[in-house]
C-alpha positions as CSV (number, residue, x, y, z in Angstrom):
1,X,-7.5,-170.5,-105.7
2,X,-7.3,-170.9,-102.5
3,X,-5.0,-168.2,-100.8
4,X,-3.5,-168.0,-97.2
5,X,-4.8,-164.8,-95.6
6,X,-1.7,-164.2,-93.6
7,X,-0.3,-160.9,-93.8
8,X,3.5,-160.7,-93.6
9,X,5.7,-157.6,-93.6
10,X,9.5,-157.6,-93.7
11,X,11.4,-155.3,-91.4
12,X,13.9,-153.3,-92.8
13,X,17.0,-153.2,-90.1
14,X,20.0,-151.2,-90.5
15,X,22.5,-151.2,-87.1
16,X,19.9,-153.0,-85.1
17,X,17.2,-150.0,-85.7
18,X,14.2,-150.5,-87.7
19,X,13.0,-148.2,-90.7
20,X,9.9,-146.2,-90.1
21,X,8.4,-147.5,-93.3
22,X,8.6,-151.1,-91.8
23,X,6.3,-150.8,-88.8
24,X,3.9,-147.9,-91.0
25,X,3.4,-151.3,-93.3
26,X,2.6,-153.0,-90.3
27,X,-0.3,-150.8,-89.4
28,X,-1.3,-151.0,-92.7
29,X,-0.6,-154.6,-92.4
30,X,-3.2,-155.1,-89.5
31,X,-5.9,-153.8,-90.9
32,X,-5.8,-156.2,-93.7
33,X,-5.2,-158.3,-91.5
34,X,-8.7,-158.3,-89.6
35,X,-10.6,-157.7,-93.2
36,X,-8.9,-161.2,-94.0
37,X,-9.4,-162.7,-90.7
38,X,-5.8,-163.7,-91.0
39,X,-2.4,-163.1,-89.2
40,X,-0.3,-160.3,-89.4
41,X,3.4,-161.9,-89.0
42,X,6.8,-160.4,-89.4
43,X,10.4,-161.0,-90.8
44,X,13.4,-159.6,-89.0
45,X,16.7,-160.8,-90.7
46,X,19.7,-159.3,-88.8
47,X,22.3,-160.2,-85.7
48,X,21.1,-159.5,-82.0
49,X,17.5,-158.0,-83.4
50,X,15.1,-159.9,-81.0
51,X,13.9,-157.0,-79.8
52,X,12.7,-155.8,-83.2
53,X,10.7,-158.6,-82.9
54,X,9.5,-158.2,-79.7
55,X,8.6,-154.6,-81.3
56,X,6.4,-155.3,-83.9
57,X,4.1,-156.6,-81.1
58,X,3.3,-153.2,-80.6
59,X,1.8,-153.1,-84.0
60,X,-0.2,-156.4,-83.9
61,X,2.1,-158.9,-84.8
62,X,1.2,-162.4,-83.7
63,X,4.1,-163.8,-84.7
64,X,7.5,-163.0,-85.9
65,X,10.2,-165.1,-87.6
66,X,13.4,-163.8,-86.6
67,X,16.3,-164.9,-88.6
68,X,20.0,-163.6,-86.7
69,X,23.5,-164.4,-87.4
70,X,26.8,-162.2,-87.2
71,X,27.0,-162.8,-91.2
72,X,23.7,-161.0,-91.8
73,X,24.1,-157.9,-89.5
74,X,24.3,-155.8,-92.7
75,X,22.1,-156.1,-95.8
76,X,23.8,-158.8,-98.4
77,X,21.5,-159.3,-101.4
78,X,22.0,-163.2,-101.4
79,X,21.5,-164.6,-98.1
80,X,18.5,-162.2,-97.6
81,X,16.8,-163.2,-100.5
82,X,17.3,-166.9,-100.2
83,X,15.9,-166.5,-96.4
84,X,12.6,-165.0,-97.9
85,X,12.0,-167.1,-100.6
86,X,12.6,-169.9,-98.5
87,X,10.0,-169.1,-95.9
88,X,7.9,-168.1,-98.8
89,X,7.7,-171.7,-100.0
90,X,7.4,-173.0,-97.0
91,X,4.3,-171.1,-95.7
92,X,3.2,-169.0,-99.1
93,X,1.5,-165.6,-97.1
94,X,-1.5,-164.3,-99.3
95,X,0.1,-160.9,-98.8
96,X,4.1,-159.8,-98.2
97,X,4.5,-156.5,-98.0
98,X,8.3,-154.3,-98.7
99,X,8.8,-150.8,-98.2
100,X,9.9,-148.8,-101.2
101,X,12.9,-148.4,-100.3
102,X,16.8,-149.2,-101.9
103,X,17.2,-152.6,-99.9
104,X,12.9,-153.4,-100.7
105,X,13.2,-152.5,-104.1
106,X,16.7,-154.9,-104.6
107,X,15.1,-158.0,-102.2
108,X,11.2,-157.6,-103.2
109,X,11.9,-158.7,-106.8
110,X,13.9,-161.3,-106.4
111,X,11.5,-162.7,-103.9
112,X,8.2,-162.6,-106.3
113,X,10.6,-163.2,-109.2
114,X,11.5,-166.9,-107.5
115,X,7.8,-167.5,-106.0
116,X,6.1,-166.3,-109.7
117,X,4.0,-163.7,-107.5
118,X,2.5,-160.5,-108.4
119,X,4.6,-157.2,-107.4
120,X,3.6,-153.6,-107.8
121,X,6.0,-150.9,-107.1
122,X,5.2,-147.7,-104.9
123,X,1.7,-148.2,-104.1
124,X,0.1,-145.6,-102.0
125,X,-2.9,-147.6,-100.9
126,X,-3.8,-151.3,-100.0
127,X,-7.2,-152.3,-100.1
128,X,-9.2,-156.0,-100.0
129,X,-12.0,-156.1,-102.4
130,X,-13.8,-158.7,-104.0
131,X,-13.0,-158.7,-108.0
132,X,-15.1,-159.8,-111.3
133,X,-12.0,-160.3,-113.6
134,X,-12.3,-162.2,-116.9
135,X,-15.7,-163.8,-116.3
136,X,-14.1,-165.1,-112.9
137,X,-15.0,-164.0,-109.0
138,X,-12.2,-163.8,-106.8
139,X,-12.6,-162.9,-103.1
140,X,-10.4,-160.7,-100.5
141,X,-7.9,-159.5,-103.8
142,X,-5.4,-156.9,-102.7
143,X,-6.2,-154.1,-104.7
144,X,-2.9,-152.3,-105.4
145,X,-3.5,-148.4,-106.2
146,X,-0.7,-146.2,-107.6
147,X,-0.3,-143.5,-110.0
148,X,0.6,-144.7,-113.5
149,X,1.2,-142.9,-117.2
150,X,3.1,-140.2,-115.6
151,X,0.7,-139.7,-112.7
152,X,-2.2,-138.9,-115.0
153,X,-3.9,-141.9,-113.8
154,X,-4.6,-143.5,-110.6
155,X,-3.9,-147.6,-111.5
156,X,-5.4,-150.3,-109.4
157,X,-3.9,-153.8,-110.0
158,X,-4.5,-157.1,-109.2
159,X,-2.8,-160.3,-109.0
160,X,-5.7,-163.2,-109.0
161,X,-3.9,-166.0,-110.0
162,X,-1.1,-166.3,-108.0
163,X,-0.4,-167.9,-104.3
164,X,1.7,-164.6,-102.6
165,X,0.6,-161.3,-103.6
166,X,3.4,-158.5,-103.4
167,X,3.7,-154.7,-103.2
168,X,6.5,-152.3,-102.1
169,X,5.1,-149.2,-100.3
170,X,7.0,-145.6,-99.6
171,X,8.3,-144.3,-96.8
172,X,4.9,-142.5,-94.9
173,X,2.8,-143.4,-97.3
174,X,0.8,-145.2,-94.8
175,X,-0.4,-144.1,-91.0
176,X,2.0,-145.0,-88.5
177,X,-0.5,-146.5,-85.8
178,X,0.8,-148.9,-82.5
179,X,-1.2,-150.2,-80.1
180,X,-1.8,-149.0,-76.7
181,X,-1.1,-152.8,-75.7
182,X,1.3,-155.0,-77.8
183,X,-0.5,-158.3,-78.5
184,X,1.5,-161.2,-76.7
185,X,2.8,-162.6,-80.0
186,X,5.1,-165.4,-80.4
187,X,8.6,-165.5,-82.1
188,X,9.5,-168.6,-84.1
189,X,13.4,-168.5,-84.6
190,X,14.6,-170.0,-88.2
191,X,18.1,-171.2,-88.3
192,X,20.5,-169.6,-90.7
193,X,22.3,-171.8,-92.9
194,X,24.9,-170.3,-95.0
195,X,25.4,-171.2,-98.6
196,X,28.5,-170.3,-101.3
197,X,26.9,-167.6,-102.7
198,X,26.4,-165.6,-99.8
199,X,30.3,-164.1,-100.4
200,X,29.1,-163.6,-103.7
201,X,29.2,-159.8,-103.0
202,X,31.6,-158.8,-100.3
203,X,30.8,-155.0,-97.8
204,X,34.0,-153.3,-97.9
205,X,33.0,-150.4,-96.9
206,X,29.5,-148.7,-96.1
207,X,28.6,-144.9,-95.5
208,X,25.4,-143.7,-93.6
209,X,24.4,-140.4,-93.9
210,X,20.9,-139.2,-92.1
211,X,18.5,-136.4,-93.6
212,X,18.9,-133.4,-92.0
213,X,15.8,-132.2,-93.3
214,X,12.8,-133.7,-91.1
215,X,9.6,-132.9,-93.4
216,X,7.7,-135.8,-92.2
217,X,7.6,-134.4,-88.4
218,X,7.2,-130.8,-89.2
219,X,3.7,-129.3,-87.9
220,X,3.9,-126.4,-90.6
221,X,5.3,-126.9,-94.3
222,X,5.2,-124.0,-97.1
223,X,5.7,-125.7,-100.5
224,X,6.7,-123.9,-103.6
225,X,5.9,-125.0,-107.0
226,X,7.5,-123.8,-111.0
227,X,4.1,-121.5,-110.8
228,X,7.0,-119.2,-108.9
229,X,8.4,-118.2,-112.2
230,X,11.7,-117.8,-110.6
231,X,14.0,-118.5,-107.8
232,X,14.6,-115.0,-106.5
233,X,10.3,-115.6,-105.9
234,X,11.1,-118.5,-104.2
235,X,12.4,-116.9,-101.4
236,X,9.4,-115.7,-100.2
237,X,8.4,-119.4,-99.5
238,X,11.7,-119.4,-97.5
239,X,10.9,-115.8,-95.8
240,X,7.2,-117.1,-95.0
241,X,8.5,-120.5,-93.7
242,X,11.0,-118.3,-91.4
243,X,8.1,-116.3,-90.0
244,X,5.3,-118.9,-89.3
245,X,8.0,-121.5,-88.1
246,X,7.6,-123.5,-90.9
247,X,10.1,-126.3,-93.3
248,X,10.6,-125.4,-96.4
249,X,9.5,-127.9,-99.2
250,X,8.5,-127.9,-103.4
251,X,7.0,-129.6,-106.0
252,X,8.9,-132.1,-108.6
253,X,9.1,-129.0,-110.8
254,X,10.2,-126.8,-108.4
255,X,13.0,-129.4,-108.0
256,X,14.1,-130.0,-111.3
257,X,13.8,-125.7,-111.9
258,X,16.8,-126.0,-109.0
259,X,14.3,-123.5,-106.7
260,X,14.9,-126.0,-104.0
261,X,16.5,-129.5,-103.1
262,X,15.4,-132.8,-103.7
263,X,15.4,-133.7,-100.2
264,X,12.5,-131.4,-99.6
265,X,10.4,-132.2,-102.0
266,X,7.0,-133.7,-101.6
267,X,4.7,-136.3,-103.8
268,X,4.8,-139.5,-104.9
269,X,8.9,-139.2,-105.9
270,X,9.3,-137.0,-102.7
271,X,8.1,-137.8,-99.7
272,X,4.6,-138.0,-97.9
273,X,3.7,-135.3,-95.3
274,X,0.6,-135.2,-93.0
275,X,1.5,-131.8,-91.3
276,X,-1.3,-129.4,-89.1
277,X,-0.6,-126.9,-91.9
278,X,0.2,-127.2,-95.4
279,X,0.5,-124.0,-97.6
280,X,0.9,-124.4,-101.3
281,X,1.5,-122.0,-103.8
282,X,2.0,-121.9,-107.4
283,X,1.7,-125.8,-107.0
284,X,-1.1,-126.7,-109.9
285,X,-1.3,-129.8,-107.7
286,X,-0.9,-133.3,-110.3
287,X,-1.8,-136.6,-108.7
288,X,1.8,-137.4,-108.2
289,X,2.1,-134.2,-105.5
290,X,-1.1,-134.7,-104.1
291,X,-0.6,-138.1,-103.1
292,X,2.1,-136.9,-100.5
293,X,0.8,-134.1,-98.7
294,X,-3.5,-134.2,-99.2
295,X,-3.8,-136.4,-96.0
296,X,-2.5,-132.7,-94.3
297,X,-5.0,-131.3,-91.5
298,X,-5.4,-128.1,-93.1
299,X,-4.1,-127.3,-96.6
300,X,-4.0,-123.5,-97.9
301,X,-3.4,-123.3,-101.3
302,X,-2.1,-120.3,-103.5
303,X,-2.6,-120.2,-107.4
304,X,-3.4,-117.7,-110.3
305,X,-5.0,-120.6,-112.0
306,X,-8.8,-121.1,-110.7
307,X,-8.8,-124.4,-112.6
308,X,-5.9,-126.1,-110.9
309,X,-6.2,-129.6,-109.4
310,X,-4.5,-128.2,-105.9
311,X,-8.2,-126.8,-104.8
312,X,-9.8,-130.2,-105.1
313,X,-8.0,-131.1,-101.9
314,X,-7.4,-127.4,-100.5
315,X,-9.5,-126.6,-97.9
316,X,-9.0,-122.7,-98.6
317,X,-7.9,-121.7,-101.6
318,X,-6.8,-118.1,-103.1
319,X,-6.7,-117.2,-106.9
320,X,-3.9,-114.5,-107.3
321,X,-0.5,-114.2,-108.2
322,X,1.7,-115.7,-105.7
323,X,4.6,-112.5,-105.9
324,X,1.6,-110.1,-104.9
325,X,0.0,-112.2,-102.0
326,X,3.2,-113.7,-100.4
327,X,4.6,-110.4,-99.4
328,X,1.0,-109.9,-98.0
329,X,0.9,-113.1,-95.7
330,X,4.5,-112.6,-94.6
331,X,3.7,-109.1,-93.5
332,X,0.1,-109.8,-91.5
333,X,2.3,-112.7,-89.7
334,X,4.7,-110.4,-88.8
335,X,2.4,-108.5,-87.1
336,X,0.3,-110.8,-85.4
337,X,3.4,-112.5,-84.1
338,X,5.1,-109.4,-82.7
């Protein structure tokens, strides 16, 4: 099959600012991009947004279709949809990329669902390989990686046989990355054109609220994991974070013990961190947990068990209980930063 090499991202808008995860895909986006030798091209859906378009030149984009109306200033599952699937018949990308988020993961569906295209959900890499598959060569496939079976696996699929090849991608997953020069791209304006459904689902009301807790910017992170035992040992994740000027953060088990909040947790069902300093302890360290913080610039890692996966990507480890050597580290801190 013959396959566009385009690379097209859609930009996730709410009140006229973009999502983070939008232009991280279109870093990502670029350097498929150039392995392709195709386009990297964007799609801003919104009212009074040109200069969201004007700002994914900053990432490489040499052309944006920019689709604005006062009906689509907030996300309506209908219109959007219809927008996307309509410029996906019309120009068929070889690659569309979504960010994992509640608006992707409601429009991304619907779009491959209409254009019979391959989707895979949360990936946390994008690569273009040639592929053997069923006695057949196929060149520049997207492989799409992500953990499967519970995260014991790392899956990489493929979608050969179709025209548009989909993924949805979490929220810093993927390198944020602009360019020192935007390129001079070129916006190509598609008219809006409403339709009876679009009322199908009417905004009442709709209620915002931002995360107070900023893991992804923090230069210093000490994560707790179930290793802990118990909550009361938990604060001395919270009394080392305090003393290092650190942000608190867990493990999914650490989570669903209730030794900390969801918000702070980190993996593949948390969020992705790339901090200066990562500190882990009594985290075992399963793919799913890796995945979101071993891109870190240095990673520490704390665990009675010699064996555990965490020291694969730890670039010091200690084998001890965490109760004993906590109290330790907090107190050498102390004095160093007196």
């Amino acid at each position: 099959m013959e396959r566009n090499n385009d690379v097209w991202v859609f930009i996730e808008q709410h009140n006229g600012k973009a999502s983070d995860v939008s232009f991280e895909l279109l870093s990502k986006g670029r350097k498929l991009a150039e392995i392709l030798n195709g386009k990297l091209k964007s799609v801003v859906i919104g009212d009074k947004v040109e200069n969201l378009a004007i700002e994914t030149f900053r990432f490489g984009v040499e052309e944006s279709y920019l689709i604005e109306d006062e009906f689509l200033s907030q996300y309506r599952t209908m219109p959007y949809s219809r927008i996307l699937t309509s410029l996906v018949d019309e120009h068929q990308p070889g690659i569309f990329l979504f960010g994992a988020s509640i608006v992707g993961r409601d429009l991304a569906p619907r779009v491959a669902s209409h254009s019979k295209s391959g989707l895979t959900a949360d990936c946390t890499d994008l690569q273009i390989s040639d592929v053997k598959y069923l006695r057949k060569d196929y060149k520049n496939l997207l492989l799409q990686i992500r953990p499967a079976f519970g995260g014991n696996i790392i899956a990489t699929i493929i979608s050969p046989d179709v025209a548009t090849q989909m993924a949805t991608v979490r929220e810093g997953v993927m390198r944020m990355d602009p360019l020192e020069t935007p390129v001079a791209g070129k916006i190509t304006r598609v008219p809006f054109l409403s339709n009876d459904t679009d009322s199908i689902i009417e905004i009442i009301e709709q209620h915002r609220k931002e995360n107070k807790v900023n893991l992804k910017g923090a230069p210093i992170i000490v994560a707790g994991g179930y290793g802990l035992v118990t909550k009361e040992n938990f604060r001395l994740i919270h009394e080392l974070a305090a003393t290092i000027g650190g942000e608190v953060a867990g493990s999914r088990a650490a989570v669903d013990a209730g030794f900390v909040t969801s918000d702070r947790q980190v993996g593949q069902t948390g969020v992705t961190v790339r901090p200066k300093l990562y500190i882990a302890v009594g985290i075992s360290g399963a793919i799913q947990h890796r995945a979101g913080m071993q891109e870190s610039n240095k990673i520490i890692a704390i665990n009675s068990d010699p064996d555990a996966p965490i020291f694969s990507v730890a670039h010091y480890g200690i084998v001890g209980d965490a109760s004993q050597i906590l109290p330790l580290f907090i107190n050498v801190f102390k004095q160093k930063l007196r």
